[in-house]
PDB file of N, CA, C and O in Angstrom:
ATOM      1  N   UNK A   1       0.848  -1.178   0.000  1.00  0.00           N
ATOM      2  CA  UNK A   1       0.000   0.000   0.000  1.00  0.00           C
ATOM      3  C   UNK A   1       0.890   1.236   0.000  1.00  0.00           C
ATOM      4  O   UNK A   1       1.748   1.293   0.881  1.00  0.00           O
ATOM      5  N   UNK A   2       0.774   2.439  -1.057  1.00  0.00           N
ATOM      6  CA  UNK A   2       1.472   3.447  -0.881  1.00  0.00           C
ATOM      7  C   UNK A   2       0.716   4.103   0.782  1.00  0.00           C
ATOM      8  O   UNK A   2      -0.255   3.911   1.514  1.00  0.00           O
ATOM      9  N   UNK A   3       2.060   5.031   0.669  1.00  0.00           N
ATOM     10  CA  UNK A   3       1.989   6.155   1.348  1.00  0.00           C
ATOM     11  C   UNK A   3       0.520   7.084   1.568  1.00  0.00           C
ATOM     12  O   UNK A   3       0.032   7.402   2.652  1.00  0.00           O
ATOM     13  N   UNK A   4       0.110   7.332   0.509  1.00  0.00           N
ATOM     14  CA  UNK A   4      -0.714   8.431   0.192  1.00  0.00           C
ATOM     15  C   UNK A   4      -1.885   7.555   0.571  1.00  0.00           C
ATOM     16  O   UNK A   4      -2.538   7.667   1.609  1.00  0.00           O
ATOM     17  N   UNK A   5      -2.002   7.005  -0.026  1.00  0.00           N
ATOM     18  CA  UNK A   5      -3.360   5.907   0.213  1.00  0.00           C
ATOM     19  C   UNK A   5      -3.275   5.874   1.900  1.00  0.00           C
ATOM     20  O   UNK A   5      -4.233   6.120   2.632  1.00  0.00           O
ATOM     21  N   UNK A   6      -2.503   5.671   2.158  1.00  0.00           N
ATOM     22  CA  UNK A   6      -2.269   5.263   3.428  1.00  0.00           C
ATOM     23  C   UNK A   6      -2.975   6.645   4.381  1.00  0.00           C
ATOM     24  O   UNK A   6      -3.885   6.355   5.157  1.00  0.00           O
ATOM     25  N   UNK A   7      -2.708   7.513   4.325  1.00  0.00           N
ATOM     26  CA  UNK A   7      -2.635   8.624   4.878  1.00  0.00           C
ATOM     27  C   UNK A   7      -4.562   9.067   4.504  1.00  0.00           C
ATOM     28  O   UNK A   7      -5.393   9.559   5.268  1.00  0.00           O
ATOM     29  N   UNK A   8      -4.692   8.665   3.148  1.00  0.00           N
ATOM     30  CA  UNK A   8      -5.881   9.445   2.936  1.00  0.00           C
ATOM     31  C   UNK A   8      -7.100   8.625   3.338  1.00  0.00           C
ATOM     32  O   UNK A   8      -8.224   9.109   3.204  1.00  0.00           O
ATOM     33  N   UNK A   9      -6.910   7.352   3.847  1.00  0.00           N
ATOM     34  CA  UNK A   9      -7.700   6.210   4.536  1.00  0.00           C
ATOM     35  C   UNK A   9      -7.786   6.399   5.946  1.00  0.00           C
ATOM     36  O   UNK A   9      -8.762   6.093   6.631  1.00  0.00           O
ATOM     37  N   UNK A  10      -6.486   7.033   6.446  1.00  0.00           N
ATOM     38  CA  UNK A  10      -6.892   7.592   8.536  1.00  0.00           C
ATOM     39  C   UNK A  10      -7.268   8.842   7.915  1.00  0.00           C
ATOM     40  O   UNK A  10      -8.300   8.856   8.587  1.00  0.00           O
ATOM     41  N   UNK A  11      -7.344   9.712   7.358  1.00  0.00           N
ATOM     42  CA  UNK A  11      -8.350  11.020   7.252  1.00  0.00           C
ATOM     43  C   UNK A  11      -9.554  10.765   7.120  1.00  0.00           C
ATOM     44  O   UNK A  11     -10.461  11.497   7.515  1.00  0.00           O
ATOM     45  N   UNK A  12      -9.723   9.421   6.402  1.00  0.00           N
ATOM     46  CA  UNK A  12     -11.438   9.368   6.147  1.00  0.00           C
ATOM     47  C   UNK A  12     -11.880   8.833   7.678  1.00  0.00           C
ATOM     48  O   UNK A  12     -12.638   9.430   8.442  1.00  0.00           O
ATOM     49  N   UNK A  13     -11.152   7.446   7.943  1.00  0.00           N
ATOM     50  CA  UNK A  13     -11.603   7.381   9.181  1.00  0.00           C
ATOM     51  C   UNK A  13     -11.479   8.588  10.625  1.00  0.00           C
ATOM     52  O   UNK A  13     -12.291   8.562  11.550  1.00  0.00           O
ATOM     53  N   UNK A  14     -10.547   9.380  10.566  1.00  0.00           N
ATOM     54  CA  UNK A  14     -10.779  10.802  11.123  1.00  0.00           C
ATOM     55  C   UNK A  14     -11.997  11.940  11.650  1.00  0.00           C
ATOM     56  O   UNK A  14     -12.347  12.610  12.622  1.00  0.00           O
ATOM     57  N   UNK A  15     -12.499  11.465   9.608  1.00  0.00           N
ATOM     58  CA  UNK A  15     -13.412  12.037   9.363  1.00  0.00           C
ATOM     59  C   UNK A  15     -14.474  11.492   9.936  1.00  0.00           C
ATOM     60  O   UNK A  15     -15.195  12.185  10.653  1.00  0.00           O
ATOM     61  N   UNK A  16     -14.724  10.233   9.723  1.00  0.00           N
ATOM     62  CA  UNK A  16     -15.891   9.899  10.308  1.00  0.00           C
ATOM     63  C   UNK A  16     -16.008   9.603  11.486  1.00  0.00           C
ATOM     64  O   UNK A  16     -17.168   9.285  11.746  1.00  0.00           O
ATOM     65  N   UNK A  17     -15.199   9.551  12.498  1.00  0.00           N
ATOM     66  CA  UNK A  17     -14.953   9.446  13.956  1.00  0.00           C
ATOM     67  C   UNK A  17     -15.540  11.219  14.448  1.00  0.00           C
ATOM     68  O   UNK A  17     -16.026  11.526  15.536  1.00  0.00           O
ATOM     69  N   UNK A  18     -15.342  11.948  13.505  1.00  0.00           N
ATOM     70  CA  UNK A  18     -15.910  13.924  13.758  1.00  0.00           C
ATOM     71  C   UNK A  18     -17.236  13.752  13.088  1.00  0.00           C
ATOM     72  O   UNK A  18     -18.062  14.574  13.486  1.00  0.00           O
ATOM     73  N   UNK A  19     -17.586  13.085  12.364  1.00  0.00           N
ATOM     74  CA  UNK A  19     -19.054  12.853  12.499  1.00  0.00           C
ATOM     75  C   UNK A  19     -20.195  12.246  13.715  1.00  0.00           C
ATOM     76  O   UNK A  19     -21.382  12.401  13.999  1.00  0.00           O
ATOM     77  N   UNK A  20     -18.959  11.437  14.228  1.00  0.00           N
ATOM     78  CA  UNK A  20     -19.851  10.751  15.017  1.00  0.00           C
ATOM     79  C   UNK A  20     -19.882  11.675  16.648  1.00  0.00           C
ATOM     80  O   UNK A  20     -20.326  11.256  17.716  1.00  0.00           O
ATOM     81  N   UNK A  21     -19.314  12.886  16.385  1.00  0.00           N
ATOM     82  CA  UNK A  21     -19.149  13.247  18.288  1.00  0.00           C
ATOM     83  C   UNK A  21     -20.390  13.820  18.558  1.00  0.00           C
ATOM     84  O   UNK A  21     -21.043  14.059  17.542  1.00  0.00           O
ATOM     85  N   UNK A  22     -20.932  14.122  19.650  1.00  0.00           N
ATOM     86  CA  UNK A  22     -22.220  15.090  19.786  1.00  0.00           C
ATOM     87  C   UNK A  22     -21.906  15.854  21.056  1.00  0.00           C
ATOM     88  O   UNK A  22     -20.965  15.523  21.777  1.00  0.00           O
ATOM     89  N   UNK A  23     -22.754  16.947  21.342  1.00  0.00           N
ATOM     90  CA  UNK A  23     -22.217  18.117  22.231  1.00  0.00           C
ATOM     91  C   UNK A  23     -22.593  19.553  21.546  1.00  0.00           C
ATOM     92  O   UNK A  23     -23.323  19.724  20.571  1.00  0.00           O
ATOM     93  N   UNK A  24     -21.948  20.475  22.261  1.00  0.00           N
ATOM     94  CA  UNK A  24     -22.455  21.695  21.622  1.00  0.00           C
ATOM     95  C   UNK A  24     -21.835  22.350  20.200  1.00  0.00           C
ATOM     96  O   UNK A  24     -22.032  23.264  19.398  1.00  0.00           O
ATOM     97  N   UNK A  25     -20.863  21.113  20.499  1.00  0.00           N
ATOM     98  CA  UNK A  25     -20.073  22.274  18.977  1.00  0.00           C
ATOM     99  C   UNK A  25     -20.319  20.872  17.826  1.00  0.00           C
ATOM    100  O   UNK A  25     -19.499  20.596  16.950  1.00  0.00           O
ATOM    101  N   UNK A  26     -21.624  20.095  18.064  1.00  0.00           N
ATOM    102  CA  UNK A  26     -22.137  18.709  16.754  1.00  0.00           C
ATOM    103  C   UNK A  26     -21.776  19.671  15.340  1.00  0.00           C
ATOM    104  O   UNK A  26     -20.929  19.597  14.450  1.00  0.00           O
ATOM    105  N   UNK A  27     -22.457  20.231  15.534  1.00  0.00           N
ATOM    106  CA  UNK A  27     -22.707  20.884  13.619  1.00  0.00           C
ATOM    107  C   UNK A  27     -21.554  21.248  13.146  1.00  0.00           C
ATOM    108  O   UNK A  27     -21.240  21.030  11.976  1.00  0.00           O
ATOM    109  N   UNK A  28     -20.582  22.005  14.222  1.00  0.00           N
ATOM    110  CA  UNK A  28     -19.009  22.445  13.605  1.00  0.00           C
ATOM    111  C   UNK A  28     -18.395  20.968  13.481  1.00  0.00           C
ATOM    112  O   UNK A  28     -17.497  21.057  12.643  1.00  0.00           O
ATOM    113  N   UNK A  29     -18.468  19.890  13.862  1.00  0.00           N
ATOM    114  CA  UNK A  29     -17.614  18.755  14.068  1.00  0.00           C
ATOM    115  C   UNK A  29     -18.048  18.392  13.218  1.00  0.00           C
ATOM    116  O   UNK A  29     -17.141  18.102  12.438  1.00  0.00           O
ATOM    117  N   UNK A  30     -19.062  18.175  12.771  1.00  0.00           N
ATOM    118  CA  UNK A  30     -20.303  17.276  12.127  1.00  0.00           C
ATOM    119  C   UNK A  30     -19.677  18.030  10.611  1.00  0.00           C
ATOM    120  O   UNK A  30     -19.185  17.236   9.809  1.00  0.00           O
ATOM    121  N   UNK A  31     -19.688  19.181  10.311  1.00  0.00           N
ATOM    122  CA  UNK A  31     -18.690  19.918   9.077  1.00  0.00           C
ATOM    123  C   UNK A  31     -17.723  19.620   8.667  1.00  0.00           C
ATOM    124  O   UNK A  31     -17.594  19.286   7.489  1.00  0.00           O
ATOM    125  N   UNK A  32     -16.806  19.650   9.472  1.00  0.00           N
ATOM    126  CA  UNK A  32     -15.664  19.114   9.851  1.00  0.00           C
ATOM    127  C   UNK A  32     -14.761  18.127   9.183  1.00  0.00           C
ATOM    128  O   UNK A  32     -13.807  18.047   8.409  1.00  0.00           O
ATOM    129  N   UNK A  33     -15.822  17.220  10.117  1.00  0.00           N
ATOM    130  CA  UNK A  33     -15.712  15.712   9.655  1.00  0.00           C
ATOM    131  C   UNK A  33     -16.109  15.376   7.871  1.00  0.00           C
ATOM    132  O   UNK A  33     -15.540  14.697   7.016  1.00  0.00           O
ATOM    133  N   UNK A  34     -17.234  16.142   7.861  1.00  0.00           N
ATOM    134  CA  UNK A  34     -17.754  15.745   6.219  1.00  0.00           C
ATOM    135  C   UNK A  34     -16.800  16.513   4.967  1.00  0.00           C
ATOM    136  O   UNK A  34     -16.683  16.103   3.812  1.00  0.00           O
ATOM    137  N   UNK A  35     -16.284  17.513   5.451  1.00  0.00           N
ATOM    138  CA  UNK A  35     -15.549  18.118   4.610  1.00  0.00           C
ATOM    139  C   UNK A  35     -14.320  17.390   4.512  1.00  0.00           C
ATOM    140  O   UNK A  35     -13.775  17.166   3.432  1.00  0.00           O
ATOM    141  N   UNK A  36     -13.837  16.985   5.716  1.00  0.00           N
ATOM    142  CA  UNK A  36     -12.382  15.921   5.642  1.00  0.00           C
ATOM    143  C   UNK A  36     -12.706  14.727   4.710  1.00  0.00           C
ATOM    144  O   UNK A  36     -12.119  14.532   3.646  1.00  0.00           O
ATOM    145  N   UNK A  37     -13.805  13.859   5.261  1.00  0.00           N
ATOM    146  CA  UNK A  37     -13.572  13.022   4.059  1.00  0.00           C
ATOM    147  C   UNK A  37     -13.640  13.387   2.623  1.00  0.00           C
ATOM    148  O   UNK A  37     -12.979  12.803   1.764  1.00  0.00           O
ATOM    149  N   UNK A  38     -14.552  14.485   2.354  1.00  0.00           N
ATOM    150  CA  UNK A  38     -14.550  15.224   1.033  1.00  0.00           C
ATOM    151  C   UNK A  38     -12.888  15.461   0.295  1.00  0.00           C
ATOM    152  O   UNK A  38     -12.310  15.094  -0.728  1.00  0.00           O
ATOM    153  N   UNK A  39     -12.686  16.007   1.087  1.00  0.00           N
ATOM    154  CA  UNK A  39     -11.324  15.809   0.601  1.00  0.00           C
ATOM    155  C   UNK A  39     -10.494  14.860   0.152  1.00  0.00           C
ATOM    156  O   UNK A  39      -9.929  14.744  -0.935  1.00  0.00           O
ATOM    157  N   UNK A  40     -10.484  14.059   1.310  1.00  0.00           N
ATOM    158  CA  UNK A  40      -9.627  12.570   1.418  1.00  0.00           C
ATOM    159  C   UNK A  40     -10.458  11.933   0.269  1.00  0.00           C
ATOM    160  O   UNK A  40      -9.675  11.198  -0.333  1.00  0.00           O
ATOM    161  N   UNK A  41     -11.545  11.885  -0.243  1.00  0.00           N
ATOM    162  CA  UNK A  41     -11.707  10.929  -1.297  1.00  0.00           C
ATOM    163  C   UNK A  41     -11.440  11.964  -2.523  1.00  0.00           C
ATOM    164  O   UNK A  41     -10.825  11.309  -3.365  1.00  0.00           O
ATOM    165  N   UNK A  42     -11.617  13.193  -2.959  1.00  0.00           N
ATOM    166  CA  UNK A  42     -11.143  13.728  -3.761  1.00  0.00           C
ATOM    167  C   UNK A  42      -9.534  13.765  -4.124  1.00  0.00           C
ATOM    168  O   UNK A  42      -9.312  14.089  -5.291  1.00  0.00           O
ATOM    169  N   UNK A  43      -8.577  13.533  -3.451  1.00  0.00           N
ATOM    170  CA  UNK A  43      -7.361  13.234  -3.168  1.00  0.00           C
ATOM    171  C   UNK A  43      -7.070  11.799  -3.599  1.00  0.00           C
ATOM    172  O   UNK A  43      -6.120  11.701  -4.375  1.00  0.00           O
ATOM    173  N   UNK A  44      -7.812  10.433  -3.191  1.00  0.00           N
ATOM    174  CA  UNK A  44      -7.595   9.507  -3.901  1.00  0.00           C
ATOM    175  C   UNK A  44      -7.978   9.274  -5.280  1.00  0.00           C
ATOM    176  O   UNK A  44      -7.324   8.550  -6.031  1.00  0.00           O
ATOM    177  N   UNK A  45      -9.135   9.942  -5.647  1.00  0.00           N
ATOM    178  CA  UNK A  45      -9.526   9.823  -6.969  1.00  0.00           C
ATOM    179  C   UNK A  45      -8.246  10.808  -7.424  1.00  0.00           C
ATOM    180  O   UNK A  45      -7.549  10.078  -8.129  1.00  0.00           O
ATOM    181  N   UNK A  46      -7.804  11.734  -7.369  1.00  0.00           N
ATOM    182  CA  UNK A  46      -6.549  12.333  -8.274  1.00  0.00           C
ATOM    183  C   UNK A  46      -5.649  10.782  -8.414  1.00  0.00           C
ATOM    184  O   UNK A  46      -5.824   9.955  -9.308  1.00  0.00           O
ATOM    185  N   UNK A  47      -4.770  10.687  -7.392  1.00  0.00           N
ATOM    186  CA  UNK A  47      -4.027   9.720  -7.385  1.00  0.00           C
ATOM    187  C   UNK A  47      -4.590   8.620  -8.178  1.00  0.00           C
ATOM    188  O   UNK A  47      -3.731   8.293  -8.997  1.00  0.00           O
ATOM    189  N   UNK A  48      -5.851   7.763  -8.329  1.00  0.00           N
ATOM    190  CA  UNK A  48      -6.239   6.974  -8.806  1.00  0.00           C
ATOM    191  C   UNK A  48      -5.902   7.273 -10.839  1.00  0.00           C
ATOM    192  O   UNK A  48      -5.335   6.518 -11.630  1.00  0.00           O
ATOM    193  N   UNK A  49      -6.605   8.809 -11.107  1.00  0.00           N
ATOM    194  CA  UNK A  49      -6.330   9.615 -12.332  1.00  0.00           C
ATOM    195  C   UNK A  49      -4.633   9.652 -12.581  1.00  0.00           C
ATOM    196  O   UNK A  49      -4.014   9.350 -13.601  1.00  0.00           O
ATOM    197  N   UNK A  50      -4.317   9.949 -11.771  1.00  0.00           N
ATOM    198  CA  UNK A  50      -2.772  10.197 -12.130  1.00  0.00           C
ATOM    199  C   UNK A  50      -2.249   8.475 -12.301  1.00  0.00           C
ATOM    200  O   UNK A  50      -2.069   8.137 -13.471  1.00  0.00           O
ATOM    201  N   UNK A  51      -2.097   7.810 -11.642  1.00  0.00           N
ATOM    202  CA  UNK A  51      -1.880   6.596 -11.795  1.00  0.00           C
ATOM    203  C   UNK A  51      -2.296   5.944 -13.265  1.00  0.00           C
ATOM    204  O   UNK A  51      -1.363   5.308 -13.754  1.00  0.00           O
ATOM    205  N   UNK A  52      -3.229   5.964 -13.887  1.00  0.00           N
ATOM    206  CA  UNK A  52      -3.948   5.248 -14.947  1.00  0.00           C
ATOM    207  C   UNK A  52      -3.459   5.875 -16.420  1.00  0.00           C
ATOM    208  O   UNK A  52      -3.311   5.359 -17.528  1.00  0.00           O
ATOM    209  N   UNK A  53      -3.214   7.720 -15.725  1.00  0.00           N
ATOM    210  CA  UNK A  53      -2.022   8.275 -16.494  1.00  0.00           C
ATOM    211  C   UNK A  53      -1.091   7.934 -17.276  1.00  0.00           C
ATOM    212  O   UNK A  53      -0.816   8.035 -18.472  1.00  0.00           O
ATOM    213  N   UNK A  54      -0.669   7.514 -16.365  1.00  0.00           N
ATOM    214  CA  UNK A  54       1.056   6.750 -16.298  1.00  0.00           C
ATOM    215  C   UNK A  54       1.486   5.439 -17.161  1.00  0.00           C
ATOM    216  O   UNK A  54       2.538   5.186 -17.747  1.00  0.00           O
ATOM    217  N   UNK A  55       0.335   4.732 -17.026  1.00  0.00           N
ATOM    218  CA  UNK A  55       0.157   3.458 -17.314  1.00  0.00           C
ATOM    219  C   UNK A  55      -0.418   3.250 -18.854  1.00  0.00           C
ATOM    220  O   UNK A  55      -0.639   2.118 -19.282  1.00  0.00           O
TER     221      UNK A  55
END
């Protein structure tokens, strides 16, 4: 498993561990969290694009 993959798989789980908190600041966490994985899977799909690139 690369690196990157590696890294962008504990962000998702990150992410969804800040989905799951509740308290007063839910909705900022609850953001948070959804925007991180947003990322983290937008980040593997590049890599996935760049890879197929190459090949």
């Amino acid at each position: 498993m690369d690196k990157q993959y590696a890294v962008a798989v504990i962000l998702i789980i990150f992410g969804l561990g800040l989905t799951q908190i509740q308290g007063s600041d839910g909705s900022f966490l609850m953001g948070l969290g959804i925007g991180t994985i947003a990322i983290s899977l937008v980040w593997i799909v590049r890599i996935i694009i760049r890879d197929l690139k190459r090949r």
